[in-house]
N, C-alpha and C positions, 0 to 999 in steps of 0.2 A: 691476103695479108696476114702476118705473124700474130698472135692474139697476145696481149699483155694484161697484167694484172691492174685495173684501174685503182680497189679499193678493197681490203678485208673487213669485217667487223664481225664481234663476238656477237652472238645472237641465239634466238632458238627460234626453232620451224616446226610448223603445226603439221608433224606425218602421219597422213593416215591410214596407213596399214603398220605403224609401231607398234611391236606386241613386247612386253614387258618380258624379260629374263625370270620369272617368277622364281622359277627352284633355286636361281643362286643370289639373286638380292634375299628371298626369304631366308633360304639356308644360311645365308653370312651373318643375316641379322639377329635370327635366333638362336644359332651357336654362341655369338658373343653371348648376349642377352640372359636366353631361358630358354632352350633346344624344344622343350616339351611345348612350346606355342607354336609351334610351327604347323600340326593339324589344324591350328585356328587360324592364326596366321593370312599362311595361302591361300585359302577360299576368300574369305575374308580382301585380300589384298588384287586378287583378280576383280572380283566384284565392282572393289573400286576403280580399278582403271575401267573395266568396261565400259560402269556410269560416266567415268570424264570423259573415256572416246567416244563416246554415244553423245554425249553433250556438246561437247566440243568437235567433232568431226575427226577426232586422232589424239595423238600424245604431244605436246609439247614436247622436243627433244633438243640437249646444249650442243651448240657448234659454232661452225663460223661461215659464214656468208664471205664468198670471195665473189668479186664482180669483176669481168676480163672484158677485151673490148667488143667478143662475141657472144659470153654467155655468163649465163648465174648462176653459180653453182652454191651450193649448202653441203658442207662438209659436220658428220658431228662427231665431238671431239672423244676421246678414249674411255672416260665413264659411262656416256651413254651406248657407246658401240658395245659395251661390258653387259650392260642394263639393259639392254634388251636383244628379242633375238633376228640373226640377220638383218642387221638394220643395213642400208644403203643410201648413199647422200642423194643430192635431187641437182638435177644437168636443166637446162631449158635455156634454149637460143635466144637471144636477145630478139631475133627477126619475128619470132615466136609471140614475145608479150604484147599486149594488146591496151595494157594501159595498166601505172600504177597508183596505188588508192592509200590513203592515210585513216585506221580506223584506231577509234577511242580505247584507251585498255588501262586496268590496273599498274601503277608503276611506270611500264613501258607501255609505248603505241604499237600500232600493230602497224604492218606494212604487207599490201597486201599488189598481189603481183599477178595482173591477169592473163592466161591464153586462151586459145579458142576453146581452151579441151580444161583448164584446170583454173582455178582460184589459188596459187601457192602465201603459204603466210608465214609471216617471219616478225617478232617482238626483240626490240632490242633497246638499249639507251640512244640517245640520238637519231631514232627512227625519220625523224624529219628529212634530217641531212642525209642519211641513205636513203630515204628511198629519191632525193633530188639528183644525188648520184646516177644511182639507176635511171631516173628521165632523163641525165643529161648522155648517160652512156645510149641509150635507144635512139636519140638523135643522131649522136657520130655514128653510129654502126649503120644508121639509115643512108648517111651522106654518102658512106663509104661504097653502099652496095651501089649505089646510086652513079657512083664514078668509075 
């Protein structure tokens, strides 16, 4: 059967193997700025991501969650594909998740989407209502295979 598009929504996803664009977020920032902070800068500005991806398991990154009637996908939008390097969105089959979970978060909640091989995580407004989305999409896709 044809896969449709159930539901989008703005979001960001916790990727982790995101590695920041360092030379040209710093170089853009200190050309405007004061060109000569850029030796400080950049260390400086690695360091900290490191600590957040160390902390946190990866970078935060903005996109959008498109949810189809066979799978999840996480597209991120044209700043962050800029912002860091070779970034690529995240595919996982609906027949794939194993269960999805609601966790407490500054602002936004986190929604957290499990398979036998990965924990994927996604923060967004509304998190409630997407991630019911998503349980209610794992149902149909279950009927479906099932018929």
């Amino acid at each position: 059967m044809e896969s449709r598009v159930v539901a989008t929504k703005v979001a960001n996803a916790l990727i982790e193997d995101a590695e920041p664009n360092t030379d040209l977020i710093i170089t853009e920032l200190t050309d405007l700025i004061m060109p000569e902070l850029k030796e400080i800068a950049a260390p400086l500005f690695n360091a900290t991501m490191a600590e957040f991806a160390a902390y946190y398991g990866g970078l935060w990154v903005g996109g959008k969650i498109i949810l189809t009637t066979h799978e999840l996908k996480f597209q991120p939008n044209f700043v962050n594909k800029m912002a860091h390097k070779g970034l690529a969105g995240l595919q996982v089959s609906l027949s794939q998740v194993v269960s999805v979970e609601i966790l407490p978060g500054v602002l936004t909640k986190i929604i957290v989407v499990r398979t036998p091989s990965h924990a994927i995580k996604f923060r967004c407004y509304g998190a409630e209502e997407t991630a019911q989305k998503i349980q209610e999409s794992l149902g149909s896709a279950a009927r479906e295979r099932n018929n």
